[in-house]
TORKOL-4160 file (C-alpha; in steps of 0.2 Angstrom, whole numbers, padded with zeros to 4 digits, m for minus):
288
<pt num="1" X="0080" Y="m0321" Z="m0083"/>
<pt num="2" X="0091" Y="m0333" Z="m0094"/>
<pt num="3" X="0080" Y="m0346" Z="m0102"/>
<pt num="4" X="0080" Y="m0360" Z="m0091"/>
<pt num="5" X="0081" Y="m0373" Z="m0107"/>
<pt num="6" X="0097" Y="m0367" Z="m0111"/>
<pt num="7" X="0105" Y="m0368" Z="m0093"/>
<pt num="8" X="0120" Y="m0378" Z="m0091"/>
<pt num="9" X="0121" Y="m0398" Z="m0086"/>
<pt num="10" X="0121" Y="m0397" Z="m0066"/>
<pt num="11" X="0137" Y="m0403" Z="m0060"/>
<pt num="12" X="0141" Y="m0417" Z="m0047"/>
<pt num="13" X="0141" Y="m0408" Z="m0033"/>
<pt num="14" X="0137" Y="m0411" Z="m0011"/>
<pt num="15" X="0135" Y="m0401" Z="0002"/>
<pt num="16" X="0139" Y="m0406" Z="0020"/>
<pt num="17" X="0126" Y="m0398" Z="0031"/>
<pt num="18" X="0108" Y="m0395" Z="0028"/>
<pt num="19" X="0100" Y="m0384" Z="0026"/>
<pt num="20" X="0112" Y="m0379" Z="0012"/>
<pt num="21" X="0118" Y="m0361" Z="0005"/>
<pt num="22" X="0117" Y="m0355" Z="m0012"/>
<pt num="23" X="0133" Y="m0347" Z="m0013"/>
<pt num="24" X="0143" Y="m0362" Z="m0017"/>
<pt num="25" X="0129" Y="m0370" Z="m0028"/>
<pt num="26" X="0136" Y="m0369" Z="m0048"/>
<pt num="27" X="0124" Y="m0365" Z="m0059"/>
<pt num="28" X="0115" Y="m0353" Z="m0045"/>
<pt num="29" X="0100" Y="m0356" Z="m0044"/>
<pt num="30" X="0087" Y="m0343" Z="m0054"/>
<pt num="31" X="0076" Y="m0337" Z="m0040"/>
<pt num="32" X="0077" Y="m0317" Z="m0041"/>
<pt num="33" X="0062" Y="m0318" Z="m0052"/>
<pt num="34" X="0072" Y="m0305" Z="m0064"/>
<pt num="35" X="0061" Y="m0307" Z="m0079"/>
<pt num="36" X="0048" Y="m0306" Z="m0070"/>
<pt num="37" X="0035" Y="m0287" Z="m0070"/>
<pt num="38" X="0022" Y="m0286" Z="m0058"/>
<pt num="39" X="0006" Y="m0279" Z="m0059"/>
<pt num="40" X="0000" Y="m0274" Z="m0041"/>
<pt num="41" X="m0010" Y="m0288" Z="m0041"/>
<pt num="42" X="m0005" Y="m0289" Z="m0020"/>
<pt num="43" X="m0003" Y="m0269" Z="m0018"/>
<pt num="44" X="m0004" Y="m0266" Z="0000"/>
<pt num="45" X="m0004" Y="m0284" Z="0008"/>
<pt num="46" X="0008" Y="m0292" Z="0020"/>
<pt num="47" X="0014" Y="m0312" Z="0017"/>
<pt num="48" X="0021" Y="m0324" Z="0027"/>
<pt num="49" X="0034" Y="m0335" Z="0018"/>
<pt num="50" X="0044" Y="m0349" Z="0026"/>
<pt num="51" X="0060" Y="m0356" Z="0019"/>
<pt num="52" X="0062" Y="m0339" Z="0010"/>
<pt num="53" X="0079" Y="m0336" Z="0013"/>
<pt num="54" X="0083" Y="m0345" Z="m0005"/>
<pt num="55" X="0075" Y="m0358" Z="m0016"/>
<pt num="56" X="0056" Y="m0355" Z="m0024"/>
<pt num="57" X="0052" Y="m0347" Z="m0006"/>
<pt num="58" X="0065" Y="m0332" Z="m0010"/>
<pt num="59" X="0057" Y="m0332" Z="m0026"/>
<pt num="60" X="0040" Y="m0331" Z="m0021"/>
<pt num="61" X="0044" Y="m0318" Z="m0007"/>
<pt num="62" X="0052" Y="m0308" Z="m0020"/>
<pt num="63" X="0038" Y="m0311" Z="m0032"/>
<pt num="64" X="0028" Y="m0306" Z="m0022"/>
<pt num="65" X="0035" Y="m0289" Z="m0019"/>
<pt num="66" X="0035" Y="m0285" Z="m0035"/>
<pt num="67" X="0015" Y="m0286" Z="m0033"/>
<pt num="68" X="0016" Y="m0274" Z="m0021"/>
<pt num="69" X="0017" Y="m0284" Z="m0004"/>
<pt num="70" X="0027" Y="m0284" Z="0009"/>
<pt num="71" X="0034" Y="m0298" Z="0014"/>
<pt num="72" X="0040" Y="m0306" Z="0032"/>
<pt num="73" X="0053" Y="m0321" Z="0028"/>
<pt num="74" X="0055" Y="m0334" Z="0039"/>
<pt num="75" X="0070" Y="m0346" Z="0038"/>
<pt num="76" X="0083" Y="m0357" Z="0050"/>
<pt num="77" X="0099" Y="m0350" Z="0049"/>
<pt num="78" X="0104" Y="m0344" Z="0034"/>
<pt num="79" X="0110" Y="m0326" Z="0037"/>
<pt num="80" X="0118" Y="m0321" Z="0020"/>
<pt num="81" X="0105" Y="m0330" Z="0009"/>
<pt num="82" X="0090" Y="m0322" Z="0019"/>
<pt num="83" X="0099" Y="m0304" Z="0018"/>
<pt num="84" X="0101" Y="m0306" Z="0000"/>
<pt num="85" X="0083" Y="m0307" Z="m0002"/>
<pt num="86" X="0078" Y="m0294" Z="0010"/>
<pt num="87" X="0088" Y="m0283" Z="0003"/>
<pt num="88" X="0081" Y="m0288" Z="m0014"/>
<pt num="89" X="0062" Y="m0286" Z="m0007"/>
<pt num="90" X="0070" Y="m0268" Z="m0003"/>
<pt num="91" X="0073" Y="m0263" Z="m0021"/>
<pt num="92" X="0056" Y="m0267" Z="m0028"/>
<pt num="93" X="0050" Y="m0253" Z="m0013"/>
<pt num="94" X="0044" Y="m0263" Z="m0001"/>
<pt num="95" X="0050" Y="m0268" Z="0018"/>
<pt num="96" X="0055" Y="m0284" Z="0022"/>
<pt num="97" X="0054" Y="m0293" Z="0041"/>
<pt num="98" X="0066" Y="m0305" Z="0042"/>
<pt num="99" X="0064" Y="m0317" Z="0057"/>
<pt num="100" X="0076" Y="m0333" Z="0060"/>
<pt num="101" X="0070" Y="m0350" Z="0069"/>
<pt num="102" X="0067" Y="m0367" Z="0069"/>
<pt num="103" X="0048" Y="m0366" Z="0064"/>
<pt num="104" X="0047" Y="m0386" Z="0071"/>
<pt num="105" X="0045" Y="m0376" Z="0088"/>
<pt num="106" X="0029" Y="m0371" Z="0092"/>
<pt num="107" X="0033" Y="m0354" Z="0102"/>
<pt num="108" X="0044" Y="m0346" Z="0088"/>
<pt num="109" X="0028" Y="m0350" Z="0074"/>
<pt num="110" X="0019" Y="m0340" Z="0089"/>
<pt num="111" X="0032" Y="m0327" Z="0088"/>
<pt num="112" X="0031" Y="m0326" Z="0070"/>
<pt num="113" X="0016" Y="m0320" Z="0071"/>
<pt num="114" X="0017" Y="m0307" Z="0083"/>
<pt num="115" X="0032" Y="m0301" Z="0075"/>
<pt num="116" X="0022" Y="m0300" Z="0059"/>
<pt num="117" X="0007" Y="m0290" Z="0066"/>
<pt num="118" X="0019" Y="m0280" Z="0078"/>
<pt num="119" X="0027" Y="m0273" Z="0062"/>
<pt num="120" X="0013" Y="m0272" Z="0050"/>
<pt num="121" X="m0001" Y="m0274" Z="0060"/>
<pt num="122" X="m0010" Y="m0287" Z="0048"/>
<pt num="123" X="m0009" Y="m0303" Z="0038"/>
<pt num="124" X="m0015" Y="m0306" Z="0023"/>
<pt num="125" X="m0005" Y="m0323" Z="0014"/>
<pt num="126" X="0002" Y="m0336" Z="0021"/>
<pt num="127" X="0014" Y="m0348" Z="0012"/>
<pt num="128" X="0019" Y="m0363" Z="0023"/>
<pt num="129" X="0036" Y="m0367" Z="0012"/>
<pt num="130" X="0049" Y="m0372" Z="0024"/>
<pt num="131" X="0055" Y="m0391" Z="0024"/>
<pt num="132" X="0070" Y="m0403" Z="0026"/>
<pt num="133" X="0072" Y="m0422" Z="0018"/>
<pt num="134" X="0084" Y="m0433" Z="0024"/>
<pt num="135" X="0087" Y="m0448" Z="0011"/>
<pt num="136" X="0089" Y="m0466" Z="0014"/>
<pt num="137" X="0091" Y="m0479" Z="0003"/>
<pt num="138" X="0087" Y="m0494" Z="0018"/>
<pt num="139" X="0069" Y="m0490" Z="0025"/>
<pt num="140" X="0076" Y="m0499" Z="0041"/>
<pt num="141" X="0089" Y="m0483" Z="0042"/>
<pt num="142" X="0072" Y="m0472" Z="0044"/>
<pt num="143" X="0075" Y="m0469" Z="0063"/>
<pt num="144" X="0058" Y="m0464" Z="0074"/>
<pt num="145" X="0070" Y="m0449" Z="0079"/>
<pt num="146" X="0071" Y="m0445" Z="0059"/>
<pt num="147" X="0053" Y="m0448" Z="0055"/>
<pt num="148" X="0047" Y="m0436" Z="0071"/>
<pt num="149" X="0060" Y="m0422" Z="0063"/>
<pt num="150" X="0054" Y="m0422" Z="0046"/>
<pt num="151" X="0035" Y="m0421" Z="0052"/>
<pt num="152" X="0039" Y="m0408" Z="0066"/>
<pt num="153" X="0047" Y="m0397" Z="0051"/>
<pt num="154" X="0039" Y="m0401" Z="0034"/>
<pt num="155" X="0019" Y="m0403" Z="0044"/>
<pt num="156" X="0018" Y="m0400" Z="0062"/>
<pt num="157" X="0025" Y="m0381" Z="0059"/>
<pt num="158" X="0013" Y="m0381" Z="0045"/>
<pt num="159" X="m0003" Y="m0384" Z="0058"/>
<pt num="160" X="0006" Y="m0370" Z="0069"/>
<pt num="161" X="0009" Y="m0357" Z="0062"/>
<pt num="162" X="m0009" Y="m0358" Z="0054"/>
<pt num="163" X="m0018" Y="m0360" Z="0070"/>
<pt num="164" X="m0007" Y="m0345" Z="0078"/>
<pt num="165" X="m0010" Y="m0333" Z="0062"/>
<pt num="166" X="m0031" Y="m0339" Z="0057"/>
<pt num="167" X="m0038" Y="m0328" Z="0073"/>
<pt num="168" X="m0030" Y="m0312" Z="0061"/>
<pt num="169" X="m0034" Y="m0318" Z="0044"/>
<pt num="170" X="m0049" Y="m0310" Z="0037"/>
<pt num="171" X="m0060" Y="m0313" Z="0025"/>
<pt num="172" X="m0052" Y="m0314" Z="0008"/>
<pt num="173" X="m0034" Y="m0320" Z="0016"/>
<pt num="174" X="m0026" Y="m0335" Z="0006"/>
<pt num="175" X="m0015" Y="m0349" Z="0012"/>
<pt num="176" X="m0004" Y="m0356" Z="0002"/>
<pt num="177" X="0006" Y="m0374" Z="0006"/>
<pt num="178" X="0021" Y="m0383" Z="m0003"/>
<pt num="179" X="0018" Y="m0401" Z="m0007"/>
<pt num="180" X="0028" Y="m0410" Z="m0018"/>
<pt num="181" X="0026" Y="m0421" Z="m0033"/>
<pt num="182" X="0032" Y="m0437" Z="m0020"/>
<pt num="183" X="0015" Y="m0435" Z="m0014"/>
<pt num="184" X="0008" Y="m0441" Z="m0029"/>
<pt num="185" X="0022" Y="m0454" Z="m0033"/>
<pt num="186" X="0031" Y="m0458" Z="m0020"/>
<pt num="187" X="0051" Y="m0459" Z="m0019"/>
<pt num="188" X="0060" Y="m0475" Z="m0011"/>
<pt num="189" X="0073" Y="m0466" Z="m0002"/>
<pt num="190" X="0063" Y="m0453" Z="0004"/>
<pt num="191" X="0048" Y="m0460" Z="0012"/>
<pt num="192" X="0045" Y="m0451" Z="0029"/>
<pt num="193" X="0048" Y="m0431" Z="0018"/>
<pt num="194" X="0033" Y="m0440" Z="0007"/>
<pt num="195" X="0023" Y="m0447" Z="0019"/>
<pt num="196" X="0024" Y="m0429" Z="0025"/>
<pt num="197" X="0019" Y="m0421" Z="0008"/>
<pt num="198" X="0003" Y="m0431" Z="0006"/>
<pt num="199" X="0000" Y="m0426" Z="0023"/>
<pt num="200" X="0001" Y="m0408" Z="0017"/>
<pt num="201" X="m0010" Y="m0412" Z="0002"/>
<pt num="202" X="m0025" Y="m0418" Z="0014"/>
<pt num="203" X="m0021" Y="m0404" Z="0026"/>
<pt num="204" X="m0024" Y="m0393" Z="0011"/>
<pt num="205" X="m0040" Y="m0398" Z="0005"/>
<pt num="206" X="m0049" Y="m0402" Z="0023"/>
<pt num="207" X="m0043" Y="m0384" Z="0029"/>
<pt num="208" X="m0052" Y="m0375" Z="0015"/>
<pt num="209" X="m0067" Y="m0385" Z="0015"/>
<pt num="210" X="m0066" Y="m0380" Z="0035"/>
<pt num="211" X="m0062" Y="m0360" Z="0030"/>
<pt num="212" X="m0073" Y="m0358" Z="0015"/>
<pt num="213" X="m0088" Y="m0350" Z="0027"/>
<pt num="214" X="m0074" Y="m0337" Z="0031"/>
<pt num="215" X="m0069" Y="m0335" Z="0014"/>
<pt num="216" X="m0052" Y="m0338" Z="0017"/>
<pt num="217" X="m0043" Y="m0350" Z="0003"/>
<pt num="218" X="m0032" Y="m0363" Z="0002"/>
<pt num="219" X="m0024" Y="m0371" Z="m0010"/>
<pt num="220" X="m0005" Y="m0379" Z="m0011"/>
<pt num="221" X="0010" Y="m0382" Z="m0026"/>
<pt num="222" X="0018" Y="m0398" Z="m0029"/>
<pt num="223" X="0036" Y="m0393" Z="m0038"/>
<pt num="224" X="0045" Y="m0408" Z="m0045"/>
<pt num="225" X="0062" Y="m0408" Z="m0044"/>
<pt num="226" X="0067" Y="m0390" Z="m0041"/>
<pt num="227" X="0086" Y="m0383" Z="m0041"/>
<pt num="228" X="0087" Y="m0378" Z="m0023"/>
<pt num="229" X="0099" Y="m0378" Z="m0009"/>
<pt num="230" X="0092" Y="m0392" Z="m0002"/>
<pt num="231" X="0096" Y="m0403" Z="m0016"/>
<pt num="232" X="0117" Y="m0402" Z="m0013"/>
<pt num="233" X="0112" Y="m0402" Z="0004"/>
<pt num="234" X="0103" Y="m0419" Z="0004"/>
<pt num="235" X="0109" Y="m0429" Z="m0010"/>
<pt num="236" X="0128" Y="m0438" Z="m0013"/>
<pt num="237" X="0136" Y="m0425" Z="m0028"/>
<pt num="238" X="0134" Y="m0441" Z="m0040"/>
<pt num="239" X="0115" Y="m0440" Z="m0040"/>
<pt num="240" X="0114" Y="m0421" Z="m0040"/>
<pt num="241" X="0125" Y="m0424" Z="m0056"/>
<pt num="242" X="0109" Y="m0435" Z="m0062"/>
<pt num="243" X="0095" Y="m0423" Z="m0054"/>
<pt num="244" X="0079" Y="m0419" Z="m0066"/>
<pt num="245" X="0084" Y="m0427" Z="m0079"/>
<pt num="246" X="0071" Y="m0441" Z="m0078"/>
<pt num="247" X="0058" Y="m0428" Z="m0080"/>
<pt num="248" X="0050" Y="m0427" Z="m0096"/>
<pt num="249" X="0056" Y="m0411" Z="m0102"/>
<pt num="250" X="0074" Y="m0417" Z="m0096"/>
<pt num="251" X="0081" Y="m0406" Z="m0082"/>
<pt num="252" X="0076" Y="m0397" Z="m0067"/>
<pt num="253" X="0067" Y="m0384" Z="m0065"/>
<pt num="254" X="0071" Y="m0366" Z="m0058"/>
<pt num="255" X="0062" Y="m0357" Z="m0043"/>
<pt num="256" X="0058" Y="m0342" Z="m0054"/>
<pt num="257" X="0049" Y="m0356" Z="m0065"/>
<pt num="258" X="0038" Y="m0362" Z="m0050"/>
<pt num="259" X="0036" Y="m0343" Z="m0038"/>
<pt num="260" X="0020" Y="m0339" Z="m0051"/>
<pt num="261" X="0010" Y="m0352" Z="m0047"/>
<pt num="262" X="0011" Y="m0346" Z="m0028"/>
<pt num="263" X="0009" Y="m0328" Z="m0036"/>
<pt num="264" X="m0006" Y="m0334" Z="m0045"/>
<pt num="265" X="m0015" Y="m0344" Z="m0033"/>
<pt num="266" X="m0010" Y="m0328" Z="m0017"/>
<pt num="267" X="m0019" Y="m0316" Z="m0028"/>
<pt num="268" X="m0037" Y="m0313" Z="m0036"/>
<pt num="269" X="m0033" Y="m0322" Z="m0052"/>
<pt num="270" X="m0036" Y="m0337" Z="m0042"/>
<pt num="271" X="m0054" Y="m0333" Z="m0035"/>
<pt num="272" X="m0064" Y="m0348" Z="m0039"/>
<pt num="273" X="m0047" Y="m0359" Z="m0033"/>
<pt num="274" X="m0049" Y="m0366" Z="m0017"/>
<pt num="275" X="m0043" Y="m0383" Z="m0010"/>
<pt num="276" X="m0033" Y="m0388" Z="m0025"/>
<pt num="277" X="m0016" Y="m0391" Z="m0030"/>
<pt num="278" X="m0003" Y="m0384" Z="m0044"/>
<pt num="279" X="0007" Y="m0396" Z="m0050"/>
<pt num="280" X="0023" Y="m0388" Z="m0059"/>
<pt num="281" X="0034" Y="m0403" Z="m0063"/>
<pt num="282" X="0041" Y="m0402" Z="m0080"/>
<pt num="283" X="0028" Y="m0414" Z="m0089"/>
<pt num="284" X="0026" Y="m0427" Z="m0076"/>
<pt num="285" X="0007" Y="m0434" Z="m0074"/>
<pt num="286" X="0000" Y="m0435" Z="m0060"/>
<pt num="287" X="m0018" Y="m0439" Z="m0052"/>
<pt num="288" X="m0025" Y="m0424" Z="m0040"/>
């Protein structure tokens, strides 16, 4: 994997439909985890990841496999980035499900999960990744019909998905959720996708008070800015020419950089961790 410090200046650069592609992307996006050597840490286990077509949830399914999971990836309609990565979950030797929807509606979530145990008859993680933003610099341009969109996706598929797949998590299973650093901060433009990441953060921390009898763990990530398909895909090219470099450590981050914290908190290592949040964000301080 190329160090990430020495990646080149992200050039000014827009897609015109969300959610975006990684072909077109220049620098691509580091997200094949190919530094990375697993241990077995998840040897035998079966993981739901949403949004793992591209982005940190194609690094995190393909982490994953290289811990010896196999993986179910769930994602809207990326075809060729979703293929990439299944066929990339194949070489480490383990099967991939790949299953395309719009997890804001209730019945494919359901689906999911009877896809998921119809082909490996169990589930054992659960990574609620999938999201979409929409930026506006007017909070008056926020319409009620945007604000319902962002919350169907980024939080209403979140409660779903979980509800539809706790009846055949057991005891030991982990759930894993992606916040964001705008939960903590906030963001001007993008008020209702951080309205919904401290929604996610609450979510996380009252579910695993209400699934710690079960022993079933939950714990969430909150990346800063992140070099994703969803960054051309949202932002004007002049501001994706800019992204990061605000952060203390003065550029975004790479997928690959923020799959191990999911690795970590899906597998034993993280045994004591329950209700917290990882906060990989390239030096910025934040409280929770």
């Amino acid at each position: 994997m190329t160090d990430p410090q020495h990646i080149e200046q992200i050039p000014p650069q827009h897609q015109d439909r969300q959610p975006g592609r990684e072909a077109p992307m220049r620098p691509q996006p580091e997200d094949f985890m190919g530094g990375y050597r697993g241990t077995g840490k998840l040897d035998g286990e079966v993981a739901i990841v949403t949004g793992g077509d591209s982005g940190i949830g194609r690094a995190v399914a393909i982490g994953f496999a290289k811990e010896g999971a196999d993986v179910v990836v769930v994602y809207l309609e990326e075809h060729d980035d979703a293929r990439r990565t299944g066929e990339e979950i194949g070489k480490q030797g383990r099967k991939c499900l790949l299953l395309a929807g719009d997890v804001g509606d209730e019945s494919f979530t359901k689906s999911v999960v009877a896809r998921t145990l119809e082909t490996f008859g169990r589930i054992d993680i659960l990574v609620n990744n999938a999201a979409e933003q929409h930026p506006q610099d007017d909070f008056s341009a926020v319409t009620r019909e945007q604000l319902e969109r962002t919350f169907r996706t980024n939080l209403f598929a979140m409660f779903d998905l979980t509800r539809h797949a706790l009846p055949h998590l057991k005891e030991g299973a982990r759930i894993v959720n992606s916040t964001s650093v705008t939960a903590y901060r906030g963001s001007a433009h993008l008020i209702d996708y951080s309205a919904t990441k401290g929604a996610i953060v609450s979510f996380t921390r009252s579910l695993s008070t209400a699934l710690a009898p079960k022993r079933i763990r939950v714990n969430a990530v909150a990346p800063g800015p992140i070099w994703t398909p969803l960054i051309p895909s949202t932002f004007d090219a002049e501001e994706v020419g800019k992204f990061g470099e605000k952060q203390p450590l003065g550029r975004a981050g790479q997928p690959d950089e923020i799959a191990p914290s999911y690795i970590f908190l899906a597998s034993g290592d993280s045994s004591y961790f329950t209700g917290q949040v990882l906060h990989p964000n390239g030096g910025e301080i934040v409280n929770g």
